[in-house]
N, C-alpha and C positions, 0 to 999 in steps of 0.2 A: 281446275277450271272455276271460274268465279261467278260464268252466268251473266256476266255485263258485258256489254259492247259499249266502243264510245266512237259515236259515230260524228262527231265534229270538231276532233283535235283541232290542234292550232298548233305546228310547230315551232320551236323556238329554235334559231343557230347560238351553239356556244363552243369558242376553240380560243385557244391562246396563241398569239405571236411566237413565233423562234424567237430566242433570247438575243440572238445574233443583229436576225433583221429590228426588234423591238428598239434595241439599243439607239439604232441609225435611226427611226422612225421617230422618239424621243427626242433628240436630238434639234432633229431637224423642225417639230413642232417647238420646243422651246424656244429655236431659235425664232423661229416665224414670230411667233407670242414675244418676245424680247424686239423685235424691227419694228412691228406694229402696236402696240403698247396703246399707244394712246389713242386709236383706230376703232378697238371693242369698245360695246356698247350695249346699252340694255334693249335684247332686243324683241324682250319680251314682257308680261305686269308684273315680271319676278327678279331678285337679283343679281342673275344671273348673268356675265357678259359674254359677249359670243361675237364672232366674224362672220354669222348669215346673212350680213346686210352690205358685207363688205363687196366692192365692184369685180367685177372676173378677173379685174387686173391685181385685183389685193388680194384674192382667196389663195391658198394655201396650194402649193403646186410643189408635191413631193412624190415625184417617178414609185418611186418605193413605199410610200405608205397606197397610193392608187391601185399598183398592182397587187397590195393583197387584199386591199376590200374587195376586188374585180374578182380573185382568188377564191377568198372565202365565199362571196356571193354564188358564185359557180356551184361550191359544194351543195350551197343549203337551195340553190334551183333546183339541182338534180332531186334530192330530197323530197319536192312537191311533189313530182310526180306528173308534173303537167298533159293534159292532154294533148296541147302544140308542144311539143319538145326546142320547136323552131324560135318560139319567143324574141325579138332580138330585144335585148335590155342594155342599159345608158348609165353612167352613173350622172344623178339631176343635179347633186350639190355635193359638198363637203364643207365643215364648218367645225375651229375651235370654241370647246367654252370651256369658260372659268369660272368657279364658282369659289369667291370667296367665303369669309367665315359668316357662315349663315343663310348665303344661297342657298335656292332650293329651285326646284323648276313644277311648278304645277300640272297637274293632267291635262294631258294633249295625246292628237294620232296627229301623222303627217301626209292627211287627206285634206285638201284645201280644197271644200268646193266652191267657193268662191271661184280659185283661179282655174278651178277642171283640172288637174296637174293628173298625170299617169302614173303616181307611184306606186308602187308594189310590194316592194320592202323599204327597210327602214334599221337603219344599225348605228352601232356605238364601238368606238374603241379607247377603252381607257389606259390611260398614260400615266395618269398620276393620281392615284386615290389612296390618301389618305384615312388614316384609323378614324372611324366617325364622322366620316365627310358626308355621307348620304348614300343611300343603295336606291336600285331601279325598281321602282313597282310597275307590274304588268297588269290592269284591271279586265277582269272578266266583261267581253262582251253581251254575256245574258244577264249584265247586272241588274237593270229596269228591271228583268223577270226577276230576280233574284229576290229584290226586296219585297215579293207576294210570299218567297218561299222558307221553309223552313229551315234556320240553321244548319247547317252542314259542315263537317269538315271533309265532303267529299267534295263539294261543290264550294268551292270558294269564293270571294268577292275580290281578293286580288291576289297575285305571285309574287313576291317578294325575291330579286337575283341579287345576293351579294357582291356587288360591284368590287375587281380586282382586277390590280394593273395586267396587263397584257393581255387582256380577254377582251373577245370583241364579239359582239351580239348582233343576232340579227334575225328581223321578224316582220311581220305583217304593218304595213305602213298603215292600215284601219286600226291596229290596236293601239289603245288606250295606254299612256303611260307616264309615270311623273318617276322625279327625281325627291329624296328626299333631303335634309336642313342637314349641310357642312356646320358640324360640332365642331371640327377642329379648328386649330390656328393657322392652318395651311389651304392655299389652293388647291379646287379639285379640278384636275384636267382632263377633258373628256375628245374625241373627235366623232363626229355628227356626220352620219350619209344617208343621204335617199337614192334608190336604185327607181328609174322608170322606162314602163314598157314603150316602145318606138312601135307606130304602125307599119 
């Protein structure tokens, strides 16, 4: 026994696609990414291009990549623990990005209080990640405290997730997170989802 409690976890979902269903799922985003080409855009103060802006009529409608966010979302609900177990949850969005050589996406959560949005989680599924394209940092929410406190390597200022094809992540739509600079000569292909609570 170690004597410590951690009493404000934060979990994170992490599982990789069947090789089978990834295959189809690939696929069917490249193709999407090959019909709309010239559609992406920047749609953020980073290089990054992406379909978040595209109309309901142009976002990415793929039966099979939907049923396993919907999938995987299910496992990492159960996980919370919720005190409503009833919760009815939506998926808000779905969205490709590309990050060419030297994209990178700056820290963000996908809590917009602007618009009041109800999201809850917030996930990634990578398709195509290249050797030295950029990995995911997760930034600790006690950061402000952090920088009163004294170094730590117990207490970190951010999580570092080695970004790999077929894996897809999924966490708290309040946390904090960036993407970091595609080294290489290839694009980085990612796909983008917000899950939100329904009253």
């Amino acid at each position: 026994m170690d004597n410590l409690i951690h009493p404000f976890q934060i979990p994170i979902y992490k599982s990789f696609i069947k090789n089978k269903i990834f295959k189809k799922i690939k696929k069917e985003v490249k193709d999407y990414i090959n019909q709309n080409k010239e559609h992406f855009d920047l749609a953020w103060a980073c290089p990054t291009l992406s379909s978040i802006n595209f109309s309901k009529e142009k976002q990415i409608k793929s039966p099979i990549l939907i049923n396993e966010i919907k999938f995987h979302v299910e496992q990492y609900f159960k996980k919370w623990n919720f005190k409503n177990p009833n919760l009815s949850l939506r998926l808000a969005g779905v969205w490709v990005n590309i990050a060419p050589y030297m994209a990178y996406q700056d820290q963000h959560s996908h809590i917009d209080r602007e618009r009041l949005n109800k999201n809850i989680f917030s996930g990634v599924l990578y398709i195509d990640v290249p050797e030295n394209s950029g990995d995911l940092y997760f930034f600790n929410p006690l950061l402000s405290y952090l920088n009163h406190f004294p170094e730590s390597n117990r207490c970190k200022d951010r999580k570092v997730s080695l970004s790999k094809n077929q894996e897809i992540l999924i966490f708290p739509s309040f946390l904090n997170h960036s993407v970091g600079t595609n080294f290489s000569n290839q694009n980085r292909i990612s796909v983008s989802f917000n899950i939100e609570v329904i009253n």
